[in-house]
C-alpha positions as CSV (number, residue, x, y, z in Angstrom):
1,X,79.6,61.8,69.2
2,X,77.0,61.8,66.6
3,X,74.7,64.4,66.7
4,X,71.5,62.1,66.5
5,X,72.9,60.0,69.2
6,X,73.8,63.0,71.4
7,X,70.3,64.6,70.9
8,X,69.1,60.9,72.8
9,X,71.7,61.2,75.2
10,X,70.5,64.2,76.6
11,X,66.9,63.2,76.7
12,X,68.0,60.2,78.2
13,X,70.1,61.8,80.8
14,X,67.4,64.3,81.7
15,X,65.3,61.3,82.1
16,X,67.3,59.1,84.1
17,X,67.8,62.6,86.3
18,X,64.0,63.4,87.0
19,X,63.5,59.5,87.7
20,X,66.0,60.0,90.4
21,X,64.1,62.7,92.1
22,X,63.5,61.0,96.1
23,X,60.7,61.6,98.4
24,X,60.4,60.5,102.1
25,X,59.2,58.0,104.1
26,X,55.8,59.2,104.9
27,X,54.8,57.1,101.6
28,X,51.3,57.9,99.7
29,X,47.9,55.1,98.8
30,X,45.8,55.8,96.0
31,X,42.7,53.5,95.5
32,X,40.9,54.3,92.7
33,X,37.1,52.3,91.5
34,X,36.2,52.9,88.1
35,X,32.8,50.9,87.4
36,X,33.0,49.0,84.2
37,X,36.7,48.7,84.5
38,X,38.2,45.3,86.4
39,X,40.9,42.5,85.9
40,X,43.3,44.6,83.7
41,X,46.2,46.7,83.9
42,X,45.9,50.3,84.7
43,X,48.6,53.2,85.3
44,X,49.2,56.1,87.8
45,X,51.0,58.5,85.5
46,X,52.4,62.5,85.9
47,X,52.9,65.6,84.0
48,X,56.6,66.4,83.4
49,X,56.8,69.4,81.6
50,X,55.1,69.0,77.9
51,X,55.3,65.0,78.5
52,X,53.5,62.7,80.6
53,X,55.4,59.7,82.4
54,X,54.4,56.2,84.0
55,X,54.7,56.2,87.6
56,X,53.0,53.3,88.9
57,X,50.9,50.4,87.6
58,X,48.3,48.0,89.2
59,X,46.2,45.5,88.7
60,X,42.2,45.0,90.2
61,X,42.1,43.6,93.6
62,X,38.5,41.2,93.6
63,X,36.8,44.1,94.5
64,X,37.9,46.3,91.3
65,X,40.1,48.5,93.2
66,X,43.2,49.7,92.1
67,X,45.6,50.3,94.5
68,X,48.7,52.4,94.4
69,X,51.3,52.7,96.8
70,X,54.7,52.8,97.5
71,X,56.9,53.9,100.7
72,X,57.6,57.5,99.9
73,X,55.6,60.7,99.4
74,X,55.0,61.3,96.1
75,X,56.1,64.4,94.7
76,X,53.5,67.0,93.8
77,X,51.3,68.1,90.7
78,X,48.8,66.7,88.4
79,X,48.6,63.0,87.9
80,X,46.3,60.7,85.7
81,X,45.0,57.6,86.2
82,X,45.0,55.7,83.1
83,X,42.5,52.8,81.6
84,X,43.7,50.2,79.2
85,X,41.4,52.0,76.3
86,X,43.9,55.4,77.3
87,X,40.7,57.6,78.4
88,X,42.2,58.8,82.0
89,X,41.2,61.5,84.4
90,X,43.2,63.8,86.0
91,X,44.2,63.7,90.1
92,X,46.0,66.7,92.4
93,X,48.6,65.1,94.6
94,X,49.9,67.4,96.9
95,X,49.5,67.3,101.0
96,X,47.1,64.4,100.9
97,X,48.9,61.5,100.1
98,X,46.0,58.8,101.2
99,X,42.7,59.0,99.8
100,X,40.2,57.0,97.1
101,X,38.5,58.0,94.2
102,X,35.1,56.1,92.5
103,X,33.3,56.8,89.7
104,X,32.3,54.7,86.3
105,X,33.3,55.3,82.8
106,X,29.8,57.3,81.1
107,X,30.9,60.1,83.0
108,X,34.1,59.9,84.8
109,X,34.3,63.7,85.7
110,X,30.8,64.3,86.8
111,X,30.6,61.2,89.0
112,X,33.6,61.2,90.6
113,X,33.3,60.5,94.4
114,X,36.3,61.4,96.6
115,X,37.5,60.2,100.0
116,X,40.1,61.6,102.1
117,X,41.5,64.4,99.7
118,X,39.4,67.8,100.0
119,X,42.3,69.0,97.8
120,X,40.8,66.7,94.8
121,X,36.9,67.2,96.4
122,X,37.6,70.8,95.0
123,X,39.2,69.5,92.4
124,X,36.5,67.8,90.7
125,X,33.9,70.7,91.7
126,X,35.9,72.7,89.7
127,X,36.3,70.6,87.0
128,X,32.1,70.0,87.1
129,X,31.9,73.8,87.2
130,X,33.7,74.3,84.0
131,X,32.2,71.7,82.4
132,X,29.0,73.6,82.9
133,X,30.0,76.8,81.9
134,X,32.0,75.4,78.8
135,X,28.8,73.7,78.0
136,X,26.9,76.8,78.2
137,X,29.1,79.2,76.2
138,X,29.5,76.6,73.6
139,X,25.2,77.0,73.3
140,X,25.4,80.9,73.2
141,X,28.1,80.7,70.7
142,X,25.6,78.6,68.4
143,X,22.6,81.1,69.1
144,X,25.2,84.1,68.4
145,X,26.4,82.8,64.6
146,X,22.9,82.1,63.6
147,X,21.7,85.0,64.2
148,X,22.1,88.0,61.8
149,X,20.4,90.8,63.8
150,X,22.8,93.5,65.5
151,X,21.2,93.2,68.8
152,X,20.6,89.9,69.0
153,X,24.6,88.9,68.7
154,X,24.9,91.8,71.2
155,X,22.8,90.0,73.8
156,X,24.8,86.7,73.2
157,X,28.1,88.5,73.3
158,X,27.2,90.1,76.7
159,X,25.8,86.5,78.1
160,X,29.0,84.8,76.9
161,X,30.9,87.7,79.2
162,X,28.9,87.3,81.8
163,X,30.1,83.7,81.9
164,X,33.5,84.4,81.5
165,X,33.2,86.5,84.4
166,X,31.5,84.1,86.7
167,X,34.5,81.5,85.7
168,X,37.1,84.2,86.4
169,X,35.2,85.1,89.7
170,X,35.2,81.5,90.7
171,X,39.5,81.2,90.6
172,X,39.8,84.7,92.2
173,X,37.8,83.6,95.2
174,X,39.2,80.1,94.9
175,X,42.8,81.4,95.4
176,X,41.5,83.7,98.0
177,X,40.2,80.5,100.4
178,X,43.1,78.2,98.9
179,X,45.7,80.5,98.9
180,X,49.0,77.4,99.2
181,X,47.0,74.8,97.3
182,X,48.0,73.3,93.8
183,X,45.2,74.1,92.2
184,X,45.5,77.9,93.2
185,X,48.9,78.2,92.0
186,X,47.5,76.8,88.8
187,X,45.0,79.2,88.5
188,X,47.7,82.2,88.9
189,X,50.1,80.8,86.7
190,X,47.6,80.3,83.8
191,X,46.8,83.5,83.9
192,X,48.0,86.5,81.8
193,X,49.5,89.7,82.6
194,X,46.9,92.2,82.4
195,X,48.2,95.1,79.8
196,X,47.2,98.7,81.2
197,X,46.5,101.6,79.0
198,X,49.1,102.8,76.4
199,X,51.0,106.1,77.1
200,X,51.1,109.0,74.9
201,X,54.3,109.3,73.4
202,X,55.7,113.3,73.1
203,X,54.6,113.2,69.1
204,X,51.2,112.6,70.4
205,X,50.8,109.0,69.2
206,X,50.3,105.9,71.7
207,X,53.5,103.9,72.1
208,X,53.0,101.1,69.9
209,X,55.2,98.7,71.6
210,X,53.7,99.2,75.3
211,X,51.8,96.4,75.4
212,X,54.3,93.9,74.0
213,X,56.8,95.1,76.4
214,X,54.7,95.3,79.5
215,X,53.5,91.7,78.6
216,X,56.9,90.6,78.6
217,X,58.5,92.2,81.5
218,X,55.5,90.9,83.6
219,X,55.2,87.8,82.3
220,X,56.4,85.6,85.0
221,X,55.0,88.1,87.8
222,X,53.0,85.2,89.5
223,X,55.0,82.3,88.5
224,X,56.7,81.6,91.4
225,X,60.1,79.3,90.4
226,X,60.7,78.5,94.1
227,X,57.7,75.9,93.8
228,X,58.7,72.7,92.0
229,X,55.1,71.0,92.3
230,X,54.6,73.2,89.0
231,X,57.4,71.0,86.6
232,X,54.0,68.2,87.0
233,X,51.7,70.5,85.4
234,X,51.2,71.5,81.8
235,X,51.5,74.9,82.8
236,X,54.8,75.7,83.6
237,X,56.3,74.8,80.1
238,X,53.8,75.8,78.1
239,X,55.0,79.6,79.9
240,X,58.5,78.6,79.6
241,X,58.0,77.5,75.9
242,X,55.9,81.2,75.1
243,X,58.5,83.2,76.4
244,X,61.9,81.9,74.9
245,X,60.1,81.0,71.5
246,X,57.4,83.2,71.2
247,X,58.1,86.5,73.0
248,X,62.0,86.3,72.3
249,X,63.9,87.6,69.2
250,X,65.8,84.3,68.4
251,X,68.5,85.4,67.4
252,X,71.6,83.7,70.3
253,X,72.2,86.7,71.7
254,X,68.7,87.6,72.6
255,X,67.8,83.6,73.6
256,X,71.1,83.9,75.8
257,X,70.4,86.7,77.7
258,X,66.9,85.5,78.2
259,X,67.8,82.4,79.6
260,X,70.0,83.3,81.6
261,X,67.3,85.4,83.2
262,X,65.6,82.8,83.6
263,X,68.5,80.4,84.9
264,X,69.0,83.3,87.5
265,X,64.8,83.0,88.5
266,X,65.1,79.1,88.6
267,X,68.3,78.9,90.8
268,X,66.4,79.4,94.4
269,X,64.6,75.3,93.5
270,X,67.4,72.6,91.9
271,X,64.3,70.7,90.4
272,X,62.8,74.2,88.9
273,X,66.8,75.3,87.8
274,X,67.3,71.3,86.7
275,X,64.2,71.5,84.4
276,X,65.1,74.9,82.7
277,X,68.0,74.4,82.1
278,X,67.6,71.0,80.4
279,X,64.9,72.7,78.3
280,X,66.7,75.2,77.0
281,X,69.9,73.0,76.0
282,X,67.7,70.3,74.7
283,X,65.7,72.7,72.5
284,X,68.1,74.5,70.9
285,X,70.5,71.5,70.1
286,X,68.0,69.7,68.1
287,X,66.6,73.6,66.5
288,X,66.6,72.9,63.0
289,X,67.0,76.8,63.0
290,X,70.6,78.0,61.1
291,X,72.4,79.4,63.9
292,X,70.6,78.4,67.1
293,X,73.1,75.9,67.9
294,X,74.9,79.1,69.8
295,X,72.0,78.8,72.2
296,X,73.6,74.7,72.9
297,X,77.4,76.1,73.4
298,X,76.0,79.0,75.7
299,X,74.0,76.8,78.2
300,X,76.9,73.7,78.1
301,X,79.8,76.6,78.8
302,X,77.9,78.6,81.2
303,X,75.5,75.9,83.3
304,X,77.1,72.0,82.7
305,X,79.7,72.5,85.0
306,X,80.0,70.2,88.1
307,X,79.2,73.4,90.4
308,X,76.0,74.0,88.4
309,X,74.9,70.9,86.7
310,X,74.6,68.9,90.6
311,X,72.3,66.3,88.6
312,X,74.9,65.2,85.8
313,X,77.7,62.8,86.9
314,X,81.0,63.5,85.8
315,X,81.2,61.3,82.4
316,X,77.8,63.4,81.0
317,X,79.1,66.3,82.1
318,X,82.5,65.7,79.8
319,X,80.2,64.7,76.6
320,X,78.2,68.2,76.8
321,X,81.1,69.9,77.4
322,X,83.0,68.0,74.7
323,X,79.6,68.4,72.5
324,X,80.0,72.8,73.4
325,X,83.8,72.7,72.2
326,X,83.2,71.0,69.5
327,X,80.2,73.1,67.5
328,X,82.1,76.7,69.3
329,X,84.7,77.0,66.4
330,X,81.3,76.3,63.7
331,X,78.9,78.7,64.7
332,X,77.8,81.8,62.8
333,X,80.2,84.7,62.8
334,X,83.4,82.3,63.5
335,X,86.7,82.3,61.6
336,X,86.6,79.4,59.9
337,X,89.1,76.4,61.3
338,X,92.1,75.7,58.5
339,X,92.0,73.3,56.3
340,X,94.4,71.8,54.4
341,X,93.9,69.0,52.2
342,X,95.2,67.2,49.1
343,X,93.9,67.6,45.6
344,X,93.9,64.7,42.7
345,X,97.6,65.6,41.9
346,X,98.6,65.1,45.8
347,X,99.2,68.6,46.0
348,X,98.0,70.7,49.7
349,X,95.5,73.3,48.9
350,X,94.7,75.6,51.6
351,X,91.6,76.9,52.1
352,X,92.0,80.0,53.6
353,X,94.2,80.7,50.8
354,X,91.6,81.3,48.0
355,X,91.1,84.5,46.9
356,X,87.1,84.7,46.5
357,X,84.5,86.9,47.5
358,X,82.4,83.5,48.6
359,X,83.8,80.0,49.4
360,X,81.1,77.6,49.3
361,X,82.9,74.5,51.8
362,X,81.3,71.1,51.2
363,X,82.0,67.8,53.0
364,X,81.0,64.4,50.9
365,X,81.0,61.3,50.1
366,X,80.8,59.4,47.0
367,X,79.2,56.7,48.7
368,X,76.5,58.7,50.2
369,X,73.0,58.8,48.4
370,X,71.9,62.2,49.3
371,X,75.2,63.2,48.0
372,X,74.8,61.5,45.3
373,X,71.7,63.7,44.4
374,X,73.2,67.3,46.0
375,X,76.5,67.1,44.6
376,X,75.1,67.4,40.4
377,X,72.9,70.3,41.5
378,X,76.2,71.8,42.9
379,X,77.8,71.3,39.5
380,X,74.9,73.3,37.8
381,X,74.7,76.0,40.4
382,X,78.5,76.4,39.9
383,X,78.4,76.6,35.9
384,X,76.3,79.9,36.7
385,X,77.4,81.4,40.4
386,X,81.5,80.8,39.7
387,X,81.6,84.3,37.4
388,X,80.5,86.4,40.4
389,X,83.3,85.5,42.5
390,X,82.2,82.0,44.2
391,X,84.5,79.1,44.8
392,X,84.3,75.5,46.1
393,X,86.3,73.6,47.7
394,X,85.2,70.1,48.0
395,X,86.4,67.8,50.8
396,X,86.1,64.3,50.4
397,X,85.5,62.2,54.1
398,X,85.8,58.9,52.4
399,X,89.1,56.8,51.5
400,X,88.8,54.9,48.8
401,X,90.4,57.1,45.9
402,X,89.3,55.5,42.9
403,X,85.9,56.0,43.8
404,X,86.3,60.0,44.7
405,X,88.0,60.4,41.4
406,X,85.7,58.3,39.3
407,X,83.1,60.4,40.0
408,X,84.8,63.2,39.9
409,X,85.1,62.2,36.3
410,X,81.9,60.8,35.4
411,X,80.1,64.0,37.2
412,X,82.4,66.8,36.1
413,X,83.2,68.5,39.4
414,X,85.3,71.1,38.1
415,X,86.0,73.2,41.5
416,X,88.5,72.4,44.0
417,X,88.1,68.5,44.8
418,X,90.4,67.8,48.2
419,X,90.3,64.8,50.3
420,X,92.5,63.0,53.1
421,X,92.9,59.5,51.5
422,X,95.4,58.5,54.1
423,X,93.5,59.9,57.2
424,X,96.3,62.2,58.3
425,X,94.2,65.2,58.9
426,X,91.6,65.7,61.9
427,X,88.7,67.9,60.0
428,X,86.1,65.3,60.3
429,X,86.0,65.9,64.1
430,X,86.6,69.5,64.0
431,X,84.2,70.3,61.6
432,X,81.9,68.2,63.2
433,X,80.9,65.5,60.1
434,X,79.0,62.8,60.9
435,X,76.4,63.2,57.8
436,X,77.1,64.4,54.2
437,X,76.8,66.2,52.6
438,X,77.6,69.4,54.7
439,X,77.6,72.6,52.9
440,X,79.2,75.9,54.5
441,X,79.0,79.6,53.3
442,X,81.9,81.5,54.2
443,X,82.6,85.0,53.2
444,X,86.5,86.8,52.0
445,X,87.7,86.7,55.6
446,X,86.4,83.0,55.5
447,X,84.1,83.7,58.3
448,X,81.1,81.4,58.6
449,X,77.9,83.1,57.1
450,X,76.1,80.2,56.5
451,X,75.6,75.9,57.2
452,X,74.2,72.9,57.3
453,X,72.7,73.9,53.7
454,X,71.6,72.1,51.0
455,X,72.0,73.0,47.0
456,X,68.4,74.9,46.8
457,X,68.8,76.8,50.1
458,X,72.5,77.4,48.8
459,X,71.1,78.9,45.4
460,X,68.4,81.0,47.3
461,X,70.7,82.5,49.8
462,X,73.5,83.5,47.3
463,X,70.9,84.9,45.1
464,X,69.6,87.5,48.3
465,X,73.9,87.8,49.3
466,X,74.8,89.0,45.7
467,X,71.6,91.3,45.4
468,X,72.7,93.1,48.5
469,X,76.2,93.2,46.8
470,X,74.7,94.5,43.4
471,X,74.7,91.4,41.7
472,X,72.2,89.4,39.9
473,X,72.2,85.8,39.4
474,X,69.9,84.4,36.5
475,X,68.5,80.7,37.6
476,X,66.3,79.9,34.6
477,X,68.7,76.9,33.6
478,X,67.9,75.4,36.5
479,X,66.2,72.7,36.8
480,X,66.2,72.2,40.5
481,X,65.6,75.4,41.5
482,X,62.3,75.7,39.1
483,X,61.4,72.7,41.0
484,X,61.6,74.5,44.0
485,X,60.1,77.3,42.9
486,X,57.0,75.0,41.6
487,X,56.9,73.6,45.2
488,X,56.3,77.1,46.9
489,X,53.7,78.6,44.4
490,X,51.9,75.1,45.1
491,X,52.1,75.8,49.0
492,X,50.9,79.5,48.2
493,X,47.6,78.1,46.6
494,X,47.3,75.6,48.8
495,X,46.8,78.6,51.3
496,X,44.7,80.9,48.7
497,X,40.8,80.9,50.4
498,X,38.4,78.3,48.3
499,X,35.5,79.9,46.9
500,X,31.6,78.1,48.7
């Protein structure tokens, strides 16, 4: 399958998956009155994870109501309602499931009016609250930066804490009167672990990676996974995001044991378990990070199995499996698969039979336009990088064998040029090709070091390979690569700080 088309499958399936989600028959009615706002379409839409999905739609009754409905309960979290200029306000849906909102568009927040739902009467004194406070920190901060004097910033500083602590004092006696509601849960999960004082390590110094480590391991201390109504928040990705990117090494072996960690939490909820593991599949088959594609083949081996994976039917489930076997034999570290294909003279050339120190591996096609552009940069990166023990073997994916050698020819690839005119071998599937040009990096055992590169990143990563094996490598003939080098020192000044 190609790999664009499967990253839209799984999106799709995951989609088509959390749409499927049923309720029950107790059914819900919103009615909702904004002032201003009348004969056009509106939307009841959710959080899922970092996205936001239609729900529902309506249309004004004659008395500018819109009214949503529908014969089962809807699921819980945080819902907007949404006005045909895309300015929307935020709803709780969780035990009450009939109830009306009213307010107008100057200020939708502060003038909401709420019937039937103390959940989202709270809701909005909240938001009103923090509104407030927001407002007023935002005016201390100004006083604070215009003022120069020591104790006057002091004074600020100490007002803006005091507001912090009236806002924190507010959620800690909100959870203690709310203790099952929504919008407590919220409060907990947003919060962070609070880091106690370092120890003192036996050399007399305070352990320097305490706090990272205590962070880490409580991390997901008041998250409980059990309660689904969180996957309709913004808050439980954005955790679920912090720790695997953010607080995880990613390197596959770190991500792998981390997630399975968190596969393990999730498993007590199917929606929670559903949603993670999605995630972490999703994310790391589209990383365009060399060698996080182990992260994909751990999570379609280990969790898309028809035991596990309850929410896949059985032909989706073959496609990530399939998708898993396929990229397994390509990933970092791996033997690479034999291959065995004919030169210009129709004689076999095995790969694994060079004897190099590096075998650069590079799928193309004549036809193709980027290879068109890769492929001479090749041939000048060669010129130079074939002394210090570098070889190429060039497979060709296309048929038409006048064209492969033409250009072989008019471009002078003098390395190993191989192809499979008469489509007798099956390397295009195992080696996954469904774009060129594909470079690999493999080392004298011919294990995979490097992929999916192109003829700078090439150049750069031999360069690093051969210092470490006490080689130089001059590029100052290179056109390409000074290029490159142009492009970063522009970045770097980009970055420098500009002179008032």
């Amino acid at each position: 399958m190609d790999t664009l088309k499967f990253k839209a499958f799984l999106l799709l399936l995951f989609a088509f998956a959390y749409g499927a989600i049923a309720g029950n028959d107790e059914g819900y009615s919103i009615k909702i009155k904004v002032a201003g706002v009348r004969d056009s379409q509106c939307y009841l839409a959710n959080y899922f994870g970092d996205k936001q999905y239609i729900h529902d739609s309506a249309r004004s009754n004659p008395q500018g109501m819109y009214v949503f409905e529908g014969k089962e309960k809807l699921p819980g979290g945080i819902y907007l309602f949404v006005l045909p200029s895309h300015r929307y306000f935020e709803i709780l849906v969780d035990k009450d499931m009939n109830f009306s909102l009213e307010t107008d568009t100057l200020e939708m927040v502060k003038n909401m009016k709420v019937k039937g739902s103390n959940d989202n009467k709270l809701f909005y004194d909240y938001l009103n609250f923090i509104t407030a406070r927001g407002k007023e920190v935002e005016g201390l901060k100004t006083m604070m930066n215009s003022s120069k004097n020591k104790d006057t910033v002091k004074f600020y500083k100490d007002k803006i804490m005091h507001v912090d602590t009236m806002v924190m004092n507010y959620k800690s006696n909100y959870i203690k009167d709310h203790p099952a509601s929504l919008l407590s849960r919220i409060f907990d999960v947003s919060e962070d672990p609070k880091v106690p004082e370092a120890p003192i390590l036996s050399n007399g110094r305070k352990d320097s990676l305490f706090a990272f480590n205590y962070y880490k391991s409580h991390y997901f201390d008041k998250i409980p996974f059990n309660d689904e109504r969180l996957l309709r928040t913004p808050v439980f990705h954005g955790k679920l995001q912090t720790y695997i990117k953010d607080l995880t090494l990613q390197m596959p072996d770190s991500i792998n044991k981390e997630a399975d960690y968190l596969c393990e939490k999730a498993k007590g909820n199917k929606e929670v378990f559903k949603y993670v593991v999605w995630w972490i599949t999703n994310h790391y088959e589209t990383s365009n990070i060399m060698g996080l594609d182990a992260v994909f083949v751990h999570m379609a081996k280990t969790y898309y199995t028809k035991e596990l994976a309850t929410w896949v039917d059985s032909t989706s489930l073959y496609k990530i499996q399939e998708r898993g076997k396929t990229l397994e034999p390509l990933l970092l570290g791996k033997q690479a698969q034999y291959i065995i294909l004919q030169d210009t003279m129709g004689e076999f050339i095995n790969m694994h039979k060079l004897k190099s120190k590096y075998t650069v591996l590079v799928f193309w096609d004549p036809d193709c336009g980027h290879c068109q552009k890769a492929i001479p940069k090749l041939v000048k990166w060669y010129q130079i990088a074939k002394p210090l023990g570098i070889e190429i073997y060039a497979a060709n994916t296309a048929v038409e064998e006048e064209k492969w050698k033409k250009f072989i020819r008019e471009k002078g690839l003098n390395w190993i040029n191989v192809a499979d005119i008469n489509l007798h071998n099956n390397f295009r599937h195992e080696w996954d090709i469904t774009t060129t040009p594909q470079i690999y990096l493999l080392d004298e055992n011919k294990k995979i070091i490097a992929k999916r590169l192109d003829p700078e990143t090439l150049a750069d990563f031999m360069k690093r390979k051969l210092k470490e094996d006490g080689k130089e490598i001059n590029y100052n003939d290179l056109d390409f690569m000074k290029s490159t080098e142009r492009e970063k020192t522009n970045k770097e000044k980009a970055l420098e700080p500009k002179e008032e």
